[in-house]
N, C-alpha and C positions, 0 to 999 in steps of 0.2 A: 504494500500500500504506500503511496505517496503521501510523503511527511508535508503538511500544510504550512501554508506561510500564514504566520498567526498577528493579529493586529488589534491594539487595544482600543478600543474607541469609548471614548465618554458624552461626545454631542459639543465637546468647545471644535472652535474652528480649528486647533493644531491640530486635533485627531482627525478631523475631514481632510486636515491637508494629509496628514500619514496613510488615511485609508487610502483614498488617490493613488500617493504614491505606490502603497503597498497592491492594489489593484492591479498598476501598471508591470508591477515588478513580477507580480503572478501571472502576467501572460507573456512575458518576454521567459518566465524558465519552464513555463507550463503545466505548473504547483495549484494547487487546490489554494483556495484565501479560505480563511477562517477567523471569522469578527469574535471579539471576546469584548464582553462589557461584565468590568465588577465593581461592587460598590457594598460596602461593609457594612452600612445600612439602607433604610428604605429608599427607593428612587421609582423616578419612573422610566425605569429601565426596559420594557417593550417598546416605547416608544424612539429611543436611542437608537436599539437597535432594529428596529424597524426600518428608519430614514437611513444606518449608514448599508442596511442591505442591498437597500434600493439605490443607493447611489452607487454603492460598489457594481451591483447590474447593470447599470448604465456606462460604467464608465469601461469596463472589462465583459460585456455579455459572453465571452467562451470563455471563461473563468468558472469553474465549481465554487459556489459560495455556503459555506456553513456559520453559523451563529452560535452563541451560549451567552448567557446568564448568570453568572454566580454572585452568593453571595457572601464573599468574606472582600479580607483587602486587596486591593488591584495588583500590587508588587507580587503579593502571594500566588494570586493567582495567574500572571503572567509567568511569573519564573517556572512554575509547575507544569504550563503547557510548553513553554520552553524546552524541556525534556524530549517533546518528539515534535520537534517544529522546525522546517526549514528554516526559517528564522524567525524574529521577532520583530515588529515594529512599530513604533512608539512617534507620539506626537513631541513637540520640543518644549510642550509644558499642557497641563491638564486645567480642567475647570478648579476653581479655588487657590493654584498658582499665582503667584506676582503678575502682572503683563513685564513682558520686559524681554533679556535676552537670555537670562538664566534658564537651564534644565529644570523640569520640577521634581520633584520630593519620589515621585513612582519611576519617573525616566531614570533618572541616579541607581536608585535599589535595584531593579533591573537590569542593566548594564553591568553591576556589577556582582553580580548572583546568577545569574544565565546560564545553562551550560552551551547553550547555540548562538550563533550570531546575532547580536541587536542592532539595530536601526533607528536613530533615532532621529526625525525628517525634520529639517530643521535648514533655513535659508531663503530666501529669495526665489520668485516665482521661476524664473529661468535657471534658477538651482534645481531645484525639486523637478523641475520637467523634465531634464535631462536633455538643454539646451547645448552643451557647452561639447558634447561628444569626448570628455576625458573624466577617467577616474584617477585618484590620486592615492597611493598606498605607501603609510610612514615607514621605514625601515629601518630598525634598530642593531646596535650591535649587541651579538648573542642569537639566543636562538627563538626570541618567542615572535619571528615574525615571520615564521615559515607557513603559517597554517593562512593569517593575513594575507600573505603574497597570494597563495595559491587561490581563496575567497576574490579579492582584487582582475587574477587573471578569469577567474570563470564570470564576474562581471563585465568585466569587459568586451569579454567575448559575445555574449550576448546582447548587450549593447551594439557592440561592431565600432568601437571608438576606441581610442587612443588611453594607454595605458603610462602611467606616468610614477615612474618609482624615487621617490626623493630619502635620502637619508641625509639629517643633518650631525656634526662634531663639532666636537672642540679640541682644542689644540693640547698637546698634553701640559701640564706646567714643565717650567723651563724653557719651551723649546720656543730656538726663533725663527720668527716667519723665514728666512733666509738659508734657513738649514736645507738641504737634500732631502725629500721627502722620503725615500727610504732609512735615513737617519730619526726619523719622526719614533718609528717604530722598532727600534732596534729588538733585539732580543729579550734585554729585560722588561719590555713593555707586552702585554698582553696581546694589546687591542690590534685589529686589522688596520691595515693600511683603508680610508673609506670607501674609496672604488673598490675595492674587493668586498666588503660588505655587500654592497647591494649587487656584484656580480655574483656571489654565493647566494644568496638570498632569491635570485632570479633564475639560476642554475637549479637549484632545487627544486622549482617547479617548472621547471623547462616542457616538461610534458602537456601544461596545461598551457602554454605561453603560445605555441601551435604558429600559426600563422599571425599573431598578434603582433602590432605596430610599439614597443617600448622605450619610451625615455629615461633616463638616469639623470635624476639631479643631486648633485654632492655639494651641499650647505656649509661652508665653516661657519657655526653660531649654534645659537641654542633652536630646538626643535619646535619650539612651540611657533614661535613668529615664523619660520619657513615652512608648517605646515600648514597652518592659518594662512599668508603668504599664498602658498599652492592652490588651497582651494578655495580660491577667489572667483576662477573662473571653471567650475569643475562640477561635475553630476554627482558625485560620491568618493568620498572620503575612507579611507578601511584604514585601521590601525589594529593591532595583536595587543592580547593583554595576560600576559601569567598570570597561570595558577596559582594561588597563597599554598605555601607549605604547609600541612597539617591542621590549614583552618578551609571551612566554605566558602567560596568566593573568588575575585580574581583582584590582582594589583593592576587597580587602574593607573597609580600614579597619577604626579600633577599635571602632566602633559595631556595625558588624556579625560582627565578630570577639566583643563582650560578647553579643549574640544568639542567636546558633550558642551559645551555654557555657550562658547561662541563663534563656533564655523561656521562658514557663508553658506554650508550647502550640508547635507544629509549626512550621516557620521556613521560606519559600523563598525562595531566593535567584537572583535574577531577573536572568542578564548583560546591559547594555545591546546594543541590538541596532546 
């Protein structure tokens, strides 16, 4: 059976933009949509999801659309169906939220409790439409942006647009700008030289990269303004996120913790596998 792309919807307008989005995204992989509304107390929850049924029909008519109703808290019960879900996707703040450009309180919990990829739609109309024909995927050094890349490249692909792999550094202490960059990283230094990062990173999913058009952008600075930076002009954002050692949940870190609050365009966040 086909694992649904599941979508939380509460009746504010961030979640009509995510259902949209999440519609559009279920007929480009050819996944079942599956509308989730929860709400911990009383609402008038048929009527929610009633209207985002019917709009999801309209907007995707050869999409399978299924519904649900629960009643406890929306984090709980998104992360739960998370379990067998294509993915997740999430509006960029819910009803009862601040207006403004911050995540809200459910998008947060979720993103980082997930065991499957979230999504959380968020940007500008011509972000969200998937104007811009590039996706953007962060790449770190180590290894939890393997599972990222390879999410990124089967985006893309289906898309049919332009793949765009940026990893940004910083310089080790000590070293100066004028040195050899092979002296950057001599032997007692760990770290890859950065173009090899993101050529490992890219080699490893080379199988899904297929005929795909790829960029490499190599940032000296900090990560956060070069991927903000990136996806300025970009359909989708994919960033990896580790596992916590011995606890549930994943290490969003500040970098993708400032992502999720304010990137120009849709964000997924991608658990190492």
């Amino acid at each position: 059976m086909t694992m649904p792309l599941v979508v939380g919807v509460d009746g504010s307008e961030a979640s009509l933009e995510a259902l949209d989005w999440a519609a559009d995204e279920a007929d480009r992989h050819g996944v079942p949509l599956h509308l989730l509304h929860a709400e911990a107390g009383e609402s008038e929850s048929s009527d929610v999801i009633a209207t985002a049924s019917l709009r999801a029909a309209g907007r995707a008519p050869s999409v399978p659309v299924s519904s649900e109703v629960l009643q406890e808290d929306p984090a709980v019960a998104l992360i739960g169906r998370g379990r067998n879900a294509f993915a997740l996707v999430l509006g960029s703040r819910g009803l009862g939220d601040l207006a403004g450009m911050l995540l809200g309180a459910v998008g947060l919990a979720v993103a980082a409790r997930a065991d499957c990829p979230v999504v959380v739609v968020r940007g500008a109309a011509d972000n969200r439409q998937s104007r811009f024909g590039r996706v953007i995927v962060g790449v770190e050094e180590g290894e939890g942006s393997g599972t990222a890349v390879r999410f990124a490249c089967r985006e893309a692909r289906v898309r049919r647009c332009l793949l765009v792999a940026v990893h940004a550094w910083n310089r080790p202490p000590g070293r100066s700008p004028v040195s050899p960059p092979a002296r950057w990283y001599a032997p007692q230094a760990p770290r890859r030289p950065p173009a090899q990062v993101l050529d490992d990173a890219l080699r490893g999913a080379a199988e899904r990269i297929g005929e795909l058009v790829v960029t490499r952008q190599v940032i000296e600075g900090p990560a956060r303004p070069a991927l903000l930076n990136a996806a300025t002009e970009a359909d989708l954002l994919v960033v990896g996120a580790r596992r916590r050692r011995g606890h549930t949940g994943l290490q969003l870190g500040l970098i993708n913790h400032a992502l999720l609050h304010h990137a120009p365009c849709p964000v997924a966040v991608v658990p190492q596998i």
